[in-house]
C-alpha positions, 0 to 999 in steps of 0.5 A: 071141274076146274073151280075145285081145283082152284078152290079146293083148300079154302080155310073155312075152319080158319075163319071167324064166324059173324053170323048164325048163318057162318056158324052153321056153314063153318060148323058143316065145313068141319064135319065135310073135311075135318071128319066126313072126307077123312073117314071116307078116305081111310075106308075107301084105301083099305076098300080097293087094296082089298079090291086089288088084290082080290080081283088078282086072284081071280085073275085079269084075262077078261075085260071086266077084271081088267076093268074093276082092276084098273077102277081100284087103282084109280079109286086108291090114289084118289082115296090116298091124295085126297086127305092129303089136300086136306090135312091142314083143316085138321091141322088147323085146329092145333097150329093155324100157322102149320096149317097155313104153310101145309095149306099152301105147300098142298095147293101148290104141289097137289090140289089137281091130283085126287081130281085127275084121278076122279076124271079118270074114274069116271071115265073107267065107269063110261067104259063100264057102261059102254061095254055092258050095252054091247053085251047086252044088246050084241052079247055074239059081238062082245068078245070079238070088240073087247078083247083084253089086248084092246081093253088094256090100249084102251085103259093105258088111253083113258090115263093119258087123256086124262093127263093131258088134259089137265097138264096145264092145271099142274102149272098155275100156282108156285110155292115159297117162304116168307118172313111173318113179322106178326109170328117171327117165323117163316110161313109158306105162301102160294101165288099165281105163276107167270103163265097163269097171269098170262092167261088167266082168263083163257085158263079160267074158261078152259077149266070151268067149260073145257074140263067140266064138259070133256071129263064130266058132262059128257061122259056122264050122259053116255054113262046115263043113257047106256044105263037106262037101255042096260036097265030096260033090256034086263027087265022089260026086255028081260026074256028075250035078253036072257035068250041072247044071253043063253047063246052067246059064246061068251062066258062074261055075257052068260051072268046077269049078275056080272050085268047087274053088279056093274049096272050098279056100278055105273047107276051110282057113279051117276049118282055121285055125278049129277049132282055134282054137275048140277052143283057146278053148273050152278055155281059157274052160273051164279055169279051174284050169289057166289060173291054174296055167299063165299063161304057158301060156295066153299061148302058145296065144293066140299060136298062135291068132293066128300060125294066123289069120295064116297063114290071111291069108297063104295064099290067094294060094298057092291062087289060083295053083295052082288058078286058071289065069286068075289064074296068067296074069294075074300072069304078065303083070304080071311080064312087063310088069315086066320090059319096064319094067325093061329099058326 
């Protein structure tokens, strides 16, 4: 996961093609930032601020409104800074040397942002995941191990793992201008800080294993394997399950649609994860191929993060499709919209 922080703002766009193979690398490297990820960033801020405020209607005393509460925010900022990160390959296009200064300024000051707020998403999803095993393997127990208080503790701890462990990635590079005798003009550089010269090998190793595994891996072989038991206990144990279902005590446990949207909602979190993990393993493993291919290497961290985007933006078309209480409160705000308008 840490290759993405650290490689995250490489100037694709910025760099002459030589062959037909650059070209075609460098012309997808501009669809992924210059256009894909900046359209999916848009379209995910306004998804989850809808989402918010939605999910506030209805109210946040259960856990699973906490926990599509608490996913919404952390999808907002991560729609919110990603762009951010890549505004200079927009930039580019227009002043190189701008671009460059914003490039460095973003490095410096952002590059782990939008991923603290990826891990902490897929973290929300392993919950999720967690949780919807519980209640559909144990719906009489549910409620008494998630309760909101518990959910609420849990939430405020997934922020601050997160934190924690990716504190030390805030600190590796430091900001400043120098003269540029070619432009007669001052440019913004970015470079390696004390500490990571210091540490550089054991900071690469903490990021590329420590991180990938704790924050992604893990998490999501928990999040796939609670799916495929959730998947199978809801279709070819479905009668019995639908008999649990009928005598629980809870009113969260009752509907299998809630079960199955937030089934939906793990399934395409893994989705998105697989093959980034895969992509990951593959090119920390693949060192000659990653010197041979650079720009390569830089494409498929762009698809990376154009997919966890992707994954920031979507949930809001779930919640609609399968959610008809979610669908009827939106409906009512767009009504009351137009009353407003009218008025």
């Amino acid at each position: 996961m840490a290759q993405t922080y650290l490689n995250s703002s490489f100037p694709l766009t910025t760099n002459t093609p030589q062959t037909n193979q650059d070209w075609v690398i460098t012309i997808l490297d501009m669809v992924f930032n210059c256009g894909l990820l900046h359209c999916l960033s848009v379209s995910g801020v306004l998804a989850n601020i809808i989402n918010i405020l939605i999910l506030s209607k209805y109210g946040l005393r259960e856990t699973t409104s906490l926990l599509l509460f608490s996913l919404s925010v952390s999808d907002l900022f991560c729609s919110l800074l990603q762009p951010i990160r890549r505004l200079h390959c927009i930039v580019a296009q227009f002043d190189s040397q701008l671009a460059n200064n914003m490039r460095s300024f973003t490095v410096v000051y952002f590059f782990p942002m939008p991923d603290i707020f990826v891990s902490i998403s897929i973290l929300h999803t392993t919950v999720i995941a967690v949780e919807r095993l519980v209640a559909v393997c144990a719906p009489l127990r549910v409620s008494r191990i998630f309760t909101p208080r518990r959910v609420k503790w849990l939430l405020l701890f997934i922020y601050m793992y997160v934190i924690v462990l990716m504190a030390p990635t805030l600190f590796l590079f430091d900001f400043f201008w120098t003269p540029d005798p070619s432009t007669n003009r001052t440019t913004g550089v970015f470079t390696l800080t004390q500490f990571y010269k210091s540490s550089y090998d054991s900071m690469n190793q903490y990021m590329n294993m420590g991180l990938t595994n704790l924050l992604v891996t893990f998490t999501l072989a928990v999040t796939i394997i609670c799916s495929i038991v959730i998947g199978y206990k809801i279709t070819v144990g479905r009668k019995s399950t639908l008999v649990q279902l009928s005598s629980s005590v809870s009113k969260e446990v009752k509907d299998m649609k809630v079960i199955k949207m937030l089934l939906t909602v793990c399934v395409v979190n893994a989705c998105v994860s697989l093959p980034t993990v895969t992509i990951n393993l593959f090119l920390l493993y693949s060192n000659t191929l990653i010197q041979s291919s650079g720009k390569l290497y830089y494409l498929l961290r762009s698809f990376i993060i154009v997919l966890y985007q992707l994954n920031a933006s979507i949930n809001f078309i779930i919640y609609i499709s399968m959610s008809s209480k979610f669908a009827s409160i939106l409906n009512t705000f767009c009504h009351c919209k137009k009353k407003t308008n009218n008025i």
